[in-house]
C-alpha positions as CSV (number, residue, x, y, z in Angstrom):
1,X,1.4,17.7,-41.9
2,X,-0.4,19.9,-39.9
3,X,-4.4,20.5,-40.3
4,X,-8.0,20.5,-39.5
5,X,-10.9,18.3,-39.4
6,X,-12.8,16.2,-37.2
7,X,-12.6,12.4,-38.8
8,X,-10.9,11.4,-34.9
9,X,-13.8,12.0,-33.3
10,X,-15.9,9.1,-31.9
11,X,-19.4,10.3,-31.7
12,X,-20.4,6.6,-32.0
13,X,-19.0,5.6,-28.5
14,X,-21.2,6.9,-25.4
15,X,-18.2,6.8,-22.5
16,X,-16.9,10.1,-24.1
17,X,-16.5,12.3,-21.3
18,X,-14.8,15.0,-23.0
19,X,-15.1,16.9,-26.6
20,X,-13.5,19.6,-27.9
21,X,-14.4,20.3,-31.7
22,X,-12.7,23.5,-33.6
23,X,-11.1,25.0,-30.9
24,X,-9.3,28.5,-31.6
25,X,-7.2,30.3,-29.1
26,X,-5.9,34.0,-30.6
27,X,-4.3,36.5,-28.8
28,X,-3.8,40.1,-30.1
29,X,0.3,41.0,-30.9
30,X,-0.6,44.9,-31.7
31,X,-0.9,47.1,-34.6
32,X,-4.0,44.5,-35.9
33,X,-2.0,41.1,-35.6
34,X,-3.2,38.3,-33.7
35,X,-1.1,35.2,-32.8
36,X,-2.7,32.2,-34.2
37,X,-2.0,30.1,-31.0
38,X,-4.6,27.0,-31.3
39,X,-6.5,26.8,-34.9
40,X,-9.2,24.6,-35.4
41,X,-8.4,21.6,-33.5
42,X,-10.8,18.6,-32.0
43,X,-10.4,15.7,-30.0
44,X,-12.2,13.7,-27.1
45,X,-11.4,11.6,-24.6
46,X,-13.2,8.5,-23.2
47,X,-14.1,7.8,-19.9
48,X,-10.8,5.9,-17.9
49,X,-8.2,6.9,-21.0
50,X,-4.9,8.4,-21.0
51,X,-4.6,11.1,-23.7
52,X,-1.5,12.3,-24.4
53,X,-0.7,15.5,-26.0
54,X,2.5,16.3,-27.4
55,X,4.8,18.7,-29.6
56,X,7.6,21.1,-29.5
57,X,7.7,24.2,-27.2
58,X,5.1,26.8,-28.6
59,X,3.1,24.5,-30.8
60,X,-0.1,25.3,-28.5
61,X,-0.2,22.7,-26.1
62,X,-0.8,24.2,-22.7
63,X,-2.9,27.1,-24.6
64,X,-5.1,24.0,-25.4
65,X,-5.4,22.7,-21.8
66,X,-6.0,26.1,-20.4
67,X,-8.3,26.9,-23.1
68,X,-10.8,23.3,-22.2
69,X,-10.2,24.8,-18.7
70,X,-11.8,28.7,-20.2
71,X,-8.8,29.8,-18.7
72,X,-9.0,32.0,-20.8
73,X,-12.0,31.2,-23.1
74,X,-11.5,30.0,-26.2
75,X,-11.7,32.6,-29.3
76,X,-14.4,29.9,-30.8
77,X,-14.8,26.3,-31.2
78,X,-17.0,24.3,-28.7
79,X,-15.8,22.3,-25.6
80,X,-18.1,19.7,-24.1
81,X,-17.6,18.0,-20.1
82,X,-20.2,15.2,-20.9
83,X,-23.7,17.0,-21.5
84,X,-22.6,20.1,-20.7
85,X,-21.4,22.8,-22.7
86,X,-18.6,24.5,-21.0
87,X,-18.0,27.3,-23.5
88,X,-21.7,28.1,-23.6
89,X,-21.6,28.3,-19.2
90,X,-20.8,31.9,-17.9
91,X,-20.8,32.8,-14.1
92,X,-21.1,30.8,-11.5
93,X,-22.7,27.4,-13.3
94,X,-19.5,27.7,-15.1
95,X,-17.3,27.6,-12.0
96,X,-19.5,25.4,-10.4
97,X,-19.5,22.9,-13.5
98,X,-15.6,23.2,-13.9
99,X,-15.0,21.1,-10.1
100,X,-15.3,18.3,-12.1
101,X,-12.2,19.3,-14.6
102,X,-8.8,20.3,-12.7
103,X,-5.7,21.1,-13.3
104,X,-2.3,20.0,-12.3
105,X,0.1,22.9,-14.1
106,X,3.9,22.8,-14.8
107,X,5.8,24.9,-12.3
108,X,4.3,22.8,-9.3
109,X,6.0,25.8,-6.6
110,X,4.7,28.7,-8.4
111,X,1.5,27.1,-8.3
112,X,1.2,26.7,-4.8
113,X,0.5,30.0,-3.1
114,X,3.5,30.1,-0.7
115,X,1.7,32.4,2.3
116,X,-0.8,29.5,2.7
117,X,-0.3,26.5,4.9
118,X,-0.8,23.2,2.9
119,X,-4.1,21.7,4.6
120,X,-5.4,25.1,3.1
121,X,-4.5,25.0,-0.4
122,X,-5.3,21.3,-1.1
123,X,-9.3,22.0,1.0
124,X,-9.3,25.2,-0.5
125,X,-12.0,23.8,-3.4
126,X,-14.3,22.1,-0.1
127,X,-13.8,25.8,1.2
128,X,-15.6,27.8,-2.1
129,X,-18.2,25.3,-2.3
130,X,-18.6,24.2,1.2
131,X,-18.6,20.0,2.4
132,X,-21.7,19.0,0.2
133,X,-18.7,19.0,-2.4
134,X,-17.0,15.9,-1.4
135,X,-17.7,12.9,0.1
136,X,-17.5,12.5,4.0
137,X,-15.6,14.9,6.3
138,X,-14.0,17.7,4.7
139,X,-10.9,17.1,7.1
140,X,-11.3,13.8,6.8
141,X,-11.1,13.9,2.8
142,X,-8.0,16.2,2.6
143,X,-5.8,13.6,5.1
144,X,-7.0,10.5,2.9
145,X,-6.1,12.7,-0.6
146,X,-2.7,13.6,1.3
147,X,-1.4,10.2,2.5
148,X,-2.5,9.3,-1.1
149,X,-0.6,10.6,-2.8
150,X,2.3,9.8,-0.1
151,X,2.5,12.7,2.3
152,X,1.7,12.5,6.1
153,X,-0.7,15.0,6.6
154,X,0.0,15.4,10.1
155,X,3.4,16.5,9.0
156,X,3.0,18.8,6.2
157,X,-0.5,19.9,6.8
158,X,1.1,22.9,8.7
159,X,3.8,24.1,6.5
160,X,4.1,26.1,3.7
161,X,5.5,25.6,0.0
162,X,8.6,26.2,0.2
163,X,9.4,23.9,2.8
164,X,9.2,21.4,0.2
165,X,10.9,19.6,-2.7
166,X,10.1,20.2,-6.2
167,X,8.7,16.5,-6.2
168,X,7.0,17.1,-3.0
169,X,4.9,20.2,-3.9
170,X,3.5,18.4,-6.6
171,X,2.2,15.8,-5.2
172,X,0.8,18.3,-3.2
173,X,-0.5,20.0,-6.4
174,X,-1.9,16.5,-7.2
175,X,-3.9,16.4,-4.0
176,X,-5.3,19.6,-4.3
177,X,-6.7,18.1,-7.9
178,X,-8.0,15.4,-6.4
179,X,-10.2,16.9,-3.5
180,X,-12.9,17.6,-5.4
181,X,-13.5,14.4,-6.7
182,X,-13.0,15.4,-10.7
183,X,-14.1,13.4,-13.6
184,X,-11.3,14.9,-15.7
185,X,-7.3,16.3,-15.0
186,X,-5.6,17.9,-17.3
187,X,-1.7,17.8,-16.6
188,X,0.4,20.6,-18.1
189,X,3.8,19.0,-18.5
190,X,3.4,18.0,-14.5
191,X,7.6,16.5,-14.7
192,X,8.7,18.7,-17.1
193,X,10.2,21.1,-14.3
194,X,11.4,17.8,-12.1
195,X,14.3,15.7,-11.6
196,X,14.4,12.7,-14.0
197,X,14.6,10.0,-10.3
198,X,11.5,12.2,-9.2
199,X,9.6,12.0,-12.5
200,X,9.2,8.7,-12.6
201,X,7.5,8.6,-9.2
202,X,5.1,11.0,-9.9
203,X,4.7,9.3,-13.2
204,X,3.5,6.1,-11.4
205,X,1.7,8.1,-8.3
206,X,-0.9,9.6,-11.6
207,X,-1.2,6.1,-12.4
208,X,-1.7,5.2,-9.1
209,X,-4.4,7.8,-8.6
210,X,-6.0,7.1,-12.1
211,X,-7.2,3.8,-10.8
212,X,-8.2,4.6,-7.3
213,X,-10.2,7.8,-8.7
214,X,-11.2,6.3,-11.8
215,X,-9.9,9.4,-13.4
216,X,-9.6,10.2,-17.4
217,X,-6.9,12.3,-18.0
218,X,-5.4,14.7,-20.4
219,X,-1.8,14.4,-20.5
220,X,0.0,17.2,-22.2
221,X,4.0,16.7,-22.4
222,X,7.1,17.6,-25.0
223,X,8.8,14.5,-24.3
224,X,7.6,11.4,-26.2
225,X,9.4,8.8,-24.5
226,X,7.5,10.3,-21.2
227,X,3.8,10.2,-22.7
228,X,4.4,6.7,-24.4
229,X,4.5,5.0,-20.9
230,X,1.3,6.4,-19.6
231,X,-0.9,7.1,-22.4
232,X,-3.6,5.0,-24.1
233,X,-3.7,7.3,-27.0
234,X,-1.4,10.4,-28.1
235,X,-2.8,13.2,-30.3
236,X,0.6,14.9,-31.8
237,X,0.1,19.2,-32.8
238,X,2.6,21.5,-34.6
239,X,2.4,25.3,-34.3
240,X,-1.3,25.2,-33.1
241,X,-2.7,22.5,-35.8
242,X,-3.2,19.0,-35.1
243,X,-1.2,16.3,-37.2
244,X,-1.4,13.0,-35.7
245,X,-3.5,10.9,-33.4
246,X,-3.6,7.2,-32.8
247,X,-3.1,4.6,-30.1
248,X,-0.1,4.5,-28.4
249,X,1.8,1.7,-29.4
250,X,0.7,2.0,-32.9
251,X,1.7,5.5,-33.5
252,X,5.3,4.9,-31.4
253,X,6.1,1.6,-33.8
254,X,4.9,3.3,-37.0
255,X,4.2,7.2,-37.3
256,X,2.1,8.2,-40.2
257,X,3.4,12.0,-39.8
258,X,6.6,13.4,-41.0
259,X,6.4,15.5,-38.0
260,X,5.9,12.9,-35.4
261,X,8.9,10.9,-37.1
262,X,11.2,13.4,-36.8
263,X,10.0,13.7,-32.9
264,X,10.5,10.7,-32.1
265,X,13.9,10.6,-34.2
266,X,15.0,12.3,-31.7
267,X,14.9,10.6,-28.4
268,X,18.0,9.3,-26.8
269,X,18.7,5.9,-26.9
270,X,20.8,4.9,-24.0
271,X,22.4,1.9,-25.5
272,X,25.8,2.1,-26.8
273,X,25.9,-1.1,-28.1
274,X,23.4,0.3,-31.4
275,X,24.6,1.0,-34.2
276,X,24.4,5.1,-34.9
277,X,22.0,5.9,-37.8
278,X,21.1,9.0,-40.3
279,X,18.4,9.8,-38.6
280,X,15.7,12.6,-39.6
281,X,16.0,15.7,-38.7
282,X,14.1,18.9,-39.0
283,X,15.5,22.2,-40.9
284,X,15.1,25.3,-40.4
285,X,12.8,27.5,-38.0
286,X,9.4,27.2,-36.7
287,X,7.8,29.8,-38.3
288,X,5.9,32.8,-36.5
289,X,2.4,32.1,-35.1
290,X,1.9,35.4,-36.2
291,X,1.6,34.6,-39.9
292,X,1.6,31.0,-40.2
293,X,2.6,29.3,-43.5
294,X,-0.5,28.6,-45.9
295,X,-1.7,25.4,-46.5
296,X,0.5,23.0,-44.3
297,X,1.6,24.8,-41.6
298,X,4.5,22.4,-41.6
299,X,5.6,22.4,-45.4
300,X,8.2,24.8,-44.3
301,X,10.0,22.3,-42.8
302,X,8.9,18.8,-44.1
303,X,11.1,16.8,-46.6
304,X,8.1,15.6,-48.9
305,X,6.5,19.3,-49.4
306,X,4.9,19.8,-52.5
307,X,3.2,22.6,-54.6
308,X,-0.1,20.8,-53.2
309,X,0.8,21.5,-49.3
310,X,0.7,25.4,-50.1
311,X,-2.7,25.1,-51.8
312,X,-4.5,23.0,-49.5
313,X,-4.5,22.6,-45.8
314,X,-5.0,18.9,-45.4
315,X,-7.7,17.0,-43.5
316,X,-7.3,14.2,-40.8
317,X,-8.0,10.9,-42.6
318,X,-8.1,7.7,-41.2
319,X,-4.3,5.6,-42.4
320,X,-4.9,2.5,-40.0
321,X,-7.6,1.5,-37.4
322,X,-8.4,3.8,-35.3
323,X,-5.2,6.0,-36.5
324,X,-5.4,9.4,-38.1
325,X,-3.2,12.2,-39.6
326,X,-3.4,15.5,-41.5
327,X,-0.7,15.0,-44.3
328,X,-1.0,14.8,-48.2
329,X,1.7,12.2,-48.4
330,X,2.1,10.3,-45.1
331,X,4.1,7.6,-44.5
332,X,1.2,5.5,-43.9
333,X,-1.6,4.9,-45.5
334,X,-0.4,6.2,-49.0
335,X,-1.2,9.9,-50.9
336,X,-4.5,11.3,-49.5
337,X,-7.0,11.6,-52.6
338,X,-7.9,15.2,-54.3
339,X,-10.9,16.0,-52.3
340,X,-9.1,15.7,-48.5
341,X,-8.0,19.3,-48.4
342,X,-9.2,22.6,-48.0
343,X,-8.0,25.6,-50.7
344,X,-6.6,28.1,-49.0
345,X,-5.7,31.8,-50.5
346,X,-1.8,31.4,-50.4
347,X,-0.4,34.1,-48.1
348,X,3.5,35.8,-48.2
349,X,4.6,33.2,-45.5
350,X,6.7,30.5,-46.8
């Protein structure tokens, strides 16, 4: 069940490169409202790991990449790029600190200005801050990230965005991230707008680049069966809460979360040979960001809800090694105890 707390958190290891801790993201509806978009959640990411983050359309997902990004800033919370405090940075330190964290975003044509030729966009970063921001040649450095990630610079380094594929603009996209030389990429659902034979290339050109850059990314995605092949951990959120995070494998062969079973309930398999199963499924509507349930934010929907899940939002507790979830009753790791919860005031939301 959805909820708050920091227990995931390694402060012990010192190859964390990234930290966010109680991040909140609102945005004003009118007549006093706010949505609730991103409420109070934390993770990190070590140096050379995958972290996948996943959930259903509008459970906060993006809001949290662009929020790490301060695009916009964060209502409160802290986000941390090694030393530094990014949320604390204004001006031009902030800009200047924020080469090292880029962003590869969904749409990858929209995000190419289409009146600018291609050699432009991707040295556009060695362009702001001039060549003491890369290594070697600037021209030099934008043909090597090019025919990197598998275009011919001669041949597209002229042209303009919509000249290309879907699959090619974002590798162009994927260039332009890499220019810099960043020690962190968030990717915003980078295949979701792709064909599934050109998602799987891009798939393995991020791994590909991962390992040449020695690059720690952040890989944000609503399709489970996508972020299990190229994550080392996955952190699961539900309408702007986190619920679940764990390794990979661990969290794919036995989900703690009544959320993150239902999620993964429901991908395909493409053998007809199994037998067809009751599988779980989720009931009725995700409720408004607007005026989120108390407590829970998923009890609305969950099978085990109890009177407890209204009266206390639950804390991420640790169910297995080095797995965590915020759920009263999970399906690991047995009922939490009494005192891992927060009382809430219970609201008209149900």
């Amino acid at each position: 069940m959805a909820g708050s707390g920091k227990a995931h958190l390694r402060p012990e290891r010192d190859d964390i490169v990234l930290t966010v801790e109680d991040l909140v993201v609102e945005f004003s509806a009118g007549g006093g409202k706010k949505v609730h978009a991103v409420s109070n959640i934390s993770l990190d990411v070590a140096r050379g790991e995958t972290l996948g983050l996943v959930g259903e359309s509008g459970c906060g997902k993006s809001t949290t990449g662009r929020a790490i990004m301060q695009l916009p800033r964060p209502t409160g919370g802290k986000v941390r790029l090694g030393s530094q405090s990014l949320t604390d940075l204004r001006g031009e330190e902030l800009r200047r600190t924020r080469t090292q964290l880029q962003m590869i975003f969904q749409d990858p044509i929209s995000s190419l200005n289409p009146r600018r030729k291609i050699k432009d966009i991707v040295g556009e970063g060695i362009s702001i801050w001039g060549s003491g921001a890369t290594k070697g040649n600037p021209r030099e450095r934008i043909d090597q990230v090019l025919l990197d990630v598998g275009l011919d610079p001669e041949t597209v380094g002229g042209r303009r965005a919509h000249q290309f594929s879907g699959g090619q603009c974002q590798r162009i996209c994927v260039a332009r991230s890499l220019v810099l030389d960043p020690e962190v990429i968030i990717c915003d659902e980078p295949v979701s707008a792709l064909d599934v034979s050109v998602q799987a290339q891009i798939l393995n050109l991020l791994e590909q680049m991962k390992a040449r850059y020695q690059l720690t990314l952040i890989f944000i995605a609503h399709d489970l069966a996508v972020v299990k092949n190229i994550s080392d951990r996955v952190a699961v959120m539900y309408l702007g809460k986190m619920c679940e995070v764990g390794p990979s494998e661990q969290l794919f062969s036995a989900p703690a979360h009544h959320y993150t079973s239902a999620l993964l309930a429901a991908i395909p398999q493409p053998d007809p040979s199994l037998e067809v199963l009751e599988l779980q499924t989720l009931e009725g509507e995700l409720p408004s960001p607007i005026d989120p349930p108390s407590g829970c934010r998923f009890r609305t929907r969950c099978v085990r809800a109890e009177e407890r899940c209204a009266q206390e939002e639950p804390l991420m507790r640790e169910v297995a090694e080095r797995h965590f979830v915020a759920c009263h009753f999970p399906l690991v790791g047995g009922t939490a105890p009494p005192d891992v919860g927060i009382p809430v005031t219970i609201g008209a939301s149900v």
